[in-house]
C-alpha positions in Angstrom: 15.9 24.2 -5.6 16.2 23.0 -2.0 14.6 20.0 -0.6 11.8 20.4 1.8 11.7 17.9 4.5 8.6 15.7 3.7 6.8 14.0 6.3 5.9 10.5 6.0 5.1 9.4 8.3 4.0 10.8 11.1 7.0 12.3 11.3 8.6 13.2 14.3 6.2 13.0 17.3 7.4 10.2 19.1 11.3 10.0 20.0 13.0 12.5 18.0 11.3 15.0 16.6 12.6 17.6 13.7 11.2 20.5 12.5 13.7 23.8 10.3 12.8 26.0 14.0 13.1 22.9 16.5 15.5 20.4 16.1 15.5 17.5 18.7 12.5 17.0 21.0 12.0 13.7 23.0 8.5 12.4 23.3 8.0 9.0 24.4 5.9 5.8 23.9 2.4 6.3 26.3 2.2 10.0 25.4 -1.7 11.4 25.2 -2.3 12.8 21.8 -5.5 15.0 21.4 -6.4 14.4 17.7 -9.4 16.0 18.0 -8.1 19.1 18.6 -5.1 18.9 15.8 -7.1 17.6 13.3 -6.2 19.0 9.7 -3.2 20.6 11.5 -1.0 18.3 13.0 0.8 18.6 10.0 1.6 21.4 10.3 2.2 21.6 13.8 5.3 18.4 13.1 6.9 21.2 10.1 8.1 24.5 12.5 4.9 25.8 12.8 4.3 25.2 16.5 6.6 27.2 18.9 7.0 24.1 21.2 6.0 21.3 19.4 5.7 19.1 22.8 3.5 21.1 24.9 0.7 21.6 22.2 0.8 18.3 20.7 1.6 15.8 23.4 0.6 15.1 27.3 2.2 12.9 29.6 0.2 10.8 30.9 2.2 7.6 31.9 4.6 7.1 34.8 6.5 4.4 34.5 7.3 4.5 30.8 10.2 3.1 30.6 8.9 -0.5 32.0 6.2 -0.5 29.1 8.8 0.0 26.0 10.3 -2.7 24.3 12.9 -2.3 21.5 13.1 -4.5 18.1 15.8 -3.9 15.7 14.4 -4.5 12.5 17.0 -3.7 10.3 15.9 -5.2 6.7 18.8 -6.8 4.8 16.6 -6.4 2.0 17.0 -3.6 -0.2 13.9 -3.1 -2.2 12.7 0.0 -4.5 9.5 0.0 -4.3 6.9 1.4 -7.0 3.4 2.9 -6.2 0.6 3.8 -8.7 -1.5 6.5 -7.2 -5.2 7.2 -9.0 -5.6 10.4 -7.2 -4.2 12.4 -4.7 -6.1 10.8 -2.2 -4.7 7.7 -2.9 -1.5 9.2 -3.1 -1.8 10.5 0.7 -3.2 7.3 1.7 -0.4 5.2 0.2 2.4 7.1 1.6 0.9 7.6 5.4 -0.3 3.5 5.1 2.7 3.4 8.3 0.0 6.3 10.3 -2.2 4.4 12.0 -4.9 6.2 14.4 -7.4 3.5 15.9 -10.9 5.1 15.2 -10.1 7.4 12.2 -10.6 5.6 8.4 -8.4 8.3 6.6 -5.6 9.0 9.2 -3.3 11.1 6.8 -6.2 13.7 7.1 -4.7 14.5 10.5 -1.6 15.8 9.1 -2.3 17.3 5.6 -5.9 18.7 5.6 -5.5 22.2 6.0 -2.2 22.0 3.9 -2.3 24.9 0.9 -1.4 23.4 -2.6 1.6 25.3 -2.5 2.3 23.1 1.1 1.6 20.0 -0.6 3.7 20.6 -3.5 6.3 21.3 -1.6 6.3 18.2 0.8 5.7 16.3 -2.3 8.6 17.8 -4.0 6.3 18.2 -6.9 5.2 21.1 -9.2 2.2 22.8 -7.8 1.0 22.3 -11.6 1.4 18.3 -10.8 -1.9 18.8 -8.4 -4.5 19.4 -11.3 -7.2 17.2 -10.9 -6.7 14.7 -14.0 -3.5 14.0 -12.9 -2.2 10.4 -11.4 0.7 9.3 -9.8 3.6 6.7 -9.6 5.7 7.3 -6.6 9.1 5.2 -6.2 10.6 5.0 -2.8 13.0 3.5 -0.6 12.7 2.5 2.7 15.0 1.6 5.7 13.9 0.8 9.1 16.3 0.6 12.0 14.4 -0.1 15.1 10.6 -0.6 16.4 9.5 1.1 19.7 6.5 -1.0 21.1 4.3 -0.8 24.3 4.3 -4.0 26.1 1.9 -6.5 25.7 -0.1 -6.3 28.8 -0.3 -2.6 29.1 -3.1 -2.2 30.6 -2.3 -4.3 33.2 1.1 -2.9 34.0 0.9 1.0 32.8 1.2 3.0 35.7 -1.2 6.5 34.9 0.0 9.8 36.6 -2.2 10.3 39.4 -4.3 13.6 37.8 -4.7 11.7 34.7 -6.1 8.4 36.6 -8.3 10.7 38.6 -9.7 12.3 35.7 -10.2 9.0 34.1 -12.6 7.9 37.2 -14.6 11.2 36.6 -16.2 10.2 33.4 -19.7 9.6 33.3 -21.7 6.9 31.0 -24.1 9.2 29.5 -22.2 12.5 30.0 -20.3 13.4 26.6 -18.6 16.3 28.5 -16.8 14.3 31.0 -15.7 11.9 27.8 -14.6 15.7 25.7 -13.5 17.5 29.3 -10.7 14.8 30.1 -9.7 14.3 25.9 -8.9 18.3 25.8 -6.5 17.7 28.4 -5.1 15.0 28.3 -5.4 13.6 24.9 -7.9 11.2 22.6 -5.1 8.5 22.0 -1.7 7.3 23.1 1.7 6.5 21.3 1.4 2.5 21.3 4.3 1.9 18.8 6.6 3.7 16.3 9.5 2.5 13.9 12.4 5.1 12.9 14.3 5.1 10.1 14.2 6.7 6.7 12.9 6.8 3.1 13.5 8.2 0.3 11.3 9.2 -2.6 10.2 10.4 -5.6 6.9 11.4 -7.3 5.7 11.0 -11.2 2.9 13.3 -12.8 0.9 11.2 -15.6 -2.1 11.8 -17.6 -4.1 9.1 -17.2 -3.7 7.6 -20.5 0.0 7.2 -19.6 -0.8 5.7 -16.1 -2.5 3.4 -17.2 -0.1 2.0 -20.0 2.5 2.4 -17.6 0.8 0.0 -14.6 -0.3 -2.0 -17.8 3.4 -2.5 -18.4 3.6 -3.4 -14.6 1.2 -5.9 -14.6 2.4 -7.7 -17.9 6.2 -7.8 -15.6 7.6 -5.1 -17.7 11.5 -5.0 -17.4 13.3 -2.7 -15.2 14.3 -0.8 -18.6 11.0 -0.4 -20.2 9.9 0.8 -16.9 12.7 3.3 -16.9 11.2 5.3 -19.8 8.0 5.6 -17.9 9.6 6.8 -15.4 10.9 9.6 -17.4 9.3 12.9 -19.3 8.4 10.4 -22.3 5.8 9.4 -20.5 5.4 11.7 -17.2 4.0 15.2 -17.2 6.0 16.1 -13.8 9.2 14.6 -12.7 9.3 15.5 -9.0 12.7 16.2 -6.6 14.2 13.1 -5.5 13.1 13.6 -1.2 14.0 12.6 2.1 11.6 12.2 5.2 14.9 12.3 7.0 17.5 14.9 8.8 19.7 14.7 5.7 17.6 15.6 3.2 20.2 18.1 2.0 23.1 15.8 1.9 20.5 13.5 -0.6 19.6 15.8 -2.9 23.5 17.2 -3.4 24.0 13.3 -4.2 20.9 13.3 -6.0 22.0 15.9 -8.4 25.6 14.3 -9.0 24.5 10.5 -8.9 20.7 10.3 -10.9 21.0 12.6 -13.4 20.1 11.5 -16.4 19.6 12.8 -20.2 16.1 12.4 -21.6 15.2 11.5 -25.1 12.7 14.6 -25.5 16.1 17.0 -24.6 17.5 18.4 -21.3 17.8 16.2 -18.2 16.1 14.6 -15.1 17.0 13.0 -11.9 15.5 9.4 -11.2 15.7 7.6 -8.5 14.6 4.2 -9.9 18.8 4.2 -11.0 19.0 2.9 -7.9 17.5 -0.5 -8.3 19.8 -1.7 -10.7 23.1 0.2 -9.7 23.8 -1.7 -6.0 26.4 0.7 -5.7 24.3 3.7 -5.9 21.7 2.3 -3.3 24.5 1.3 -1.1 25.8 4.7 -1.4 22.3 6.4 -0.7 21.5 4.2 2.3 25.0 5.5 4.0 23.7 8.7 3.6 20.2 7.8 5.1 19.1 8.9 8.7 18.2 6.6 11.5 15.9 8.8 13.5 12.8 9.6 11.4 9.2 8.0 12.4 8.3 5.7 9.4 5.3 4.3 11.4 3.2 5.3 14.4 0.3 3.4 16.2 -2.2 5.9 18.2 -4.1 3.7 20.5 -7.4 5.0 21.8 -6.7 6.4 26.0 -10.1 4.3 26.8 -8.0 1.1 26.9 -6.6 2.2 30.6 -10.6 2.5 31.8 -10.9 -0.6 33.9 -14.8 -0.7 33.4 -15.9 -2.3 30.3 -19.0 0.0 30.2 -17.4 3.1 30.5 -14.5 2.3 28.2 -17.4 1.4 25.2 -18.8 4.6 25.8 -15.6 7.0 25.6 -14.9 5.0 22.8 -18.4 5.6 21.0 -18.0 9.3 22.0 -14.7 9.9 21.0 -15.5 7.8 17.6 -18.5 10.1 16.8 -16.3 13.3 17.5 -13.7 11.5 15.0 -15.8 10.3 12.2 -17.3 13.9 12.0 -14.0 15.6 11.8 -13.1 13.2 8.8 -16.4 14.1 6.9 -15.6 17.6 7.7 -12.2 18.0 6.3 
């Protein structure tokens, strides 16, 4: 069964964007997002939906951009597998899009999976749509590389040169005028791209009962070894063992390994990939890192656009505006 590229994080909005229709688009730090209008379907929008992803979902609102973008490598040395326990799928959302920041917005994952089908979230899940009941809990073990942090300068505010229709716009908004506030977000965007880190992860998801979830993180919490842990992470003790996944370009190439490298033969009959092997095989991770991507969005920073307003009153009063608009959506949804 082929892998479907998942999204973590958000996700290919800001350098280099993917999607199965796409391929490469370049969107850079400062670029005006309008989540009020994508909200629920940004998603969506990131995964060959959209015809061109960069003239729905982005503006360009900066000049000078590349004067206001500083590069970190931050390229971890440490190789850790990392192990997740997930209540509900909430939780499981939340945990996995924890790198999607959107200033204003409490549940920011909402922007890219709420109008997602359960046959849409199975499949970015790599997960049995059966694995969605609502009883169900989750472990999810992953795998995570970063290469390199893009960042806005410090002083951006003071330095960011704004393209002369979006400054103009800008000096049209009224305190006590919501319109002006909604007018300029519908075209030019709610937020900005402050900061976003590339890389890759990979991942897998567990299905448990909650009986077994909970003997499981039991076993966690009481430093369980890595073999004990093994069994849990197995159809012993899990209901749904899903695909190992990729957020990444080579998400293809990782499953093909996947299938020749993880398999392994479970005590109730038949087999099972895991991708915990990993952690104790340093070949095997070495092996799966080489076959990672650099150029996937692990973590992204929307800024709200209020932060170029030079007047302190007017800037509080987008931002209430644009906060109210936000906080709706979110109850909505």
């Amino acid at each position: 069964m082929a892998a479907t590229k998942w999204i973590l994080l958000l996700i290919k909005m800001v350098t280099y964007m993917w999607s199965p229709t796409m391929g490469i688009i370049n969107v850079e730090i400062g670029g005006g997002v309008d989540v009020l209008q994508k909200f629920g379907i940004m998603g969506d929008m990131l995964f060959g939906s959209a015809l061109n992803i960069k003239d729905v979902l982005t503006n360009e609102i900066i000049s000078n951009v590349n004067q206001i973008t500083e590069i970190v490598n931050v390229t971890n040395s440490n190789k850790e597998v990392k192990l997740t326990f997930c209540p509900d799928l909430d939780t499981l959302f939340d945990s996995y899009f924890n790198g999607f920041q959107v200033d204003l917005s409490d549940k920011p994952w909402k922007l890219l999976t709420a109008s997602w089908s359960t046959y849409t979230i199975s499949e970015r899940f790599g997960i049995s749509d059966m694995a969605l009941a609502p009883n169900y809990q989750f472990v999810v073990v992953s795998y995570r590389r970063p290469i390199k942090r893009f960042k806005s300068i410090q002083n951006l505010t003071q330095l960011v040169e704004l393209k002369p229709s979006v400054s103009k716009k800008l000096k049209s908004i009224s305190v006590g005028i919501e319109s002006t506030v909604t007018n300029f977000v519908a075209e030019y965007g709610s937020h900005f791209v402050d900061e976003y880190t590339i890389g890759d992860t990979v991942f897998q998801v567990f299905t448990y009962l909650p009986t077994f979830y909970n003997k499981f993180q039991k076993c966690i919490k009481n430093n369980c070894s890595d073999s004990e842990s093994s069994v849990f992470l197995s159809p012993v003790y899990a209901e749904h063992v899903g695909q190992v996944m990729s957020i990444g370009n080579r998400y293809d190439d990782i499953e093909k390994w996947a299938d020749t490298n993880l398999t392994r033969n479970s005590r109730l009959g038949g087999t099972y990939n895991s991708l915990f092997a990993i952690k104790s095989n340093p070949e095997l991770l070495n092996e799966v890192t080489n076959l990672m991507d650099d150029e996937s969005v692990l973590e992204i920073h929307l800024k709200v656009i209020s932060s170029f307003l030079n007047d302190t009153v007017t800037q509080k009063w987008f931002t209430e505006v644009l906060d109210n608009h936000v906080k709706l959506r979110e109850i909505n949804l």
